[in-house]
C-alpha positions in Angstrom: -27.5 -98.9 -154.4 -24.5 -98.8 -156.5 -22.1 -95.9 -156.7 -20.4 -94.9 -160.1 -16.7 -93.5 -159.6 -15.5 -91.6 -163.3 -12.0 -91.1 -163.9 -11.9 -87.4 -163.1 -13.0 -88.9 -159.2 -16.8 -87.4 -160.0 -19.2 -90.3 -158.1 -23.2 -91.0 -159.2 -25.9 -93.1 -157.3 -28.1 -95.2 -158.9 -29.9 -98.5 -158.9 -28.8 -101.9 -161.0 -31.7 -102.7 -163.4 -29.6 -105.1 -164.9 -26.4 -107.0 -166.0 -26.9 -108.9 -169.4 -23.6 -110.7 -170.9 -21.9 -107.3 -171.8 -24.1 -104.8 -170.5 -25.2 -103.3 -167.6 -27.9 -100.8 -167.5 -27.9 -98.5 -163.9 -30.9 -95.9 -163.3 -29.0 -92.6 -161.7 -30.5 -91.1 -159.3 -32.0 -88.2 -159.7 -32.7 -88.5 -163.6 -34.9 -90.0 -165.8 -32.0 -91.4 -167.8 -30.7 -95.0 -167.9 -27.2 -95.2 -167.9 -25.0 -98.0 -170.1 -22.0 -99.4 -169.4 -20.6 -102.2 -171.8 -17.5 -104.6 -170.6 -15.0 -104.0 -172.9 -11.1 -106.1 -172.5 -12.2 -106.6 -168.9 -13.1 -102.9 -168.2 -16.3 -100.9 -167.8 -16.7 -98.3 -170.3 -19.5 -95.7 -170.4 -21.5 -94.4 -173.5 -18.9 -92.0 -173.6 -16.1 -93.9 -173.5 -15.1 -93.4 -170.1 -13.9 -96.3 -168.0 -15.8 -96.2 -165.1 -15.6 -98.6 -161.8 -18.6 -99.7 -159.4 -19.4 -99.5 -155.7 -21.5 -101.3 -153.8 -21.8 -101.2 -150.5 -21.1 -103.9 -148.1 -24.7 -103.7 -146.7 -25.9 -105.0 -150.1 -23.9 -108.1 -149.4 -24.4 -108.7 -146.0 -28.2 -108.5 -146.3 -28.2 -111.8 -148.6 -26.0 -113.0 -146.3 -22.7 -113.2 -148.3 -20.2 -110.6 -146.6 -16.8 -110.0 -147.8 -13.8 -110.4 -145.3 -11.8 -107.1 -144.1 -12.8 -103.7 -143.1 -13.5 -102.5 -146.6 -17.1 -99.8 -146.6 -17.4 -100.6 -150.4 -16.1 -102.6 -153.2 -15.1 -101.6 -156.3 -14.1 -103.0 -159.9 -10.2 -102.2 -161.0 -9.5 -99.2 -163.1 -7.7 -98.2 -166.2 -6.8 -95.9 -168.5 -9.0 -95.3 -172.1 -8.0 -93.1 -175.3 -11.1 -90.6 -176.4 -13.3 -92.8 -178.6 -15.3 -92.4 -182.1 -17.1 -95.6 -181.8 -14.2 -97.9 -181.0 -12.4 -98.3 -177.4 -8.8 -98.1 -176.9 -7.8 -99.6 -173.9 -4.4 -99.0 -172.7 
């Protein structure tokens, strides 16, 4: 399980199908959809241009037996800010 955290503070679950180079594709739960996120300067941008950041539980970790020091319930990738897009990301 992987939690999706927008700018606006707005959270999604889903499921990692898959992280290729670039691109990672996430199945939300609770729709049929497939979500993409693209790495773009070193930040994860939706389809929408939206820089979004990633949780995953520490569960995840410690059940292939690679746990993360501290008291920390989840981690999560930095954030930063994004101009509206038509095609090309801005990243601040």
């Amino acid at each position: 399980m992987i939690v999706i955290r927008y700018s606006d503070g707005a959270g999604q679950e889903g499921v990692l199908l898959s992280v290729q180079g670039e691109m990672m594709r996430i199945a939300g739960k609770g729709s049929d959809d497939v979500l993409e996120f693209r790495l773009i300067h070193g930040k994860w941008v939706s389809e929408n241009c939206e820089v979004v950041t990633f949780e995953f539980p520490l569960a995840i970790f410690e059940a292939i037996g690679i746990a993360p020091s501290g008291k920390e319930t989840s981690l999560a990738a930095p954030v930063a800010e994004v101009q509206p897009c038509a095609g090309e990301v801005f990243i601040n």
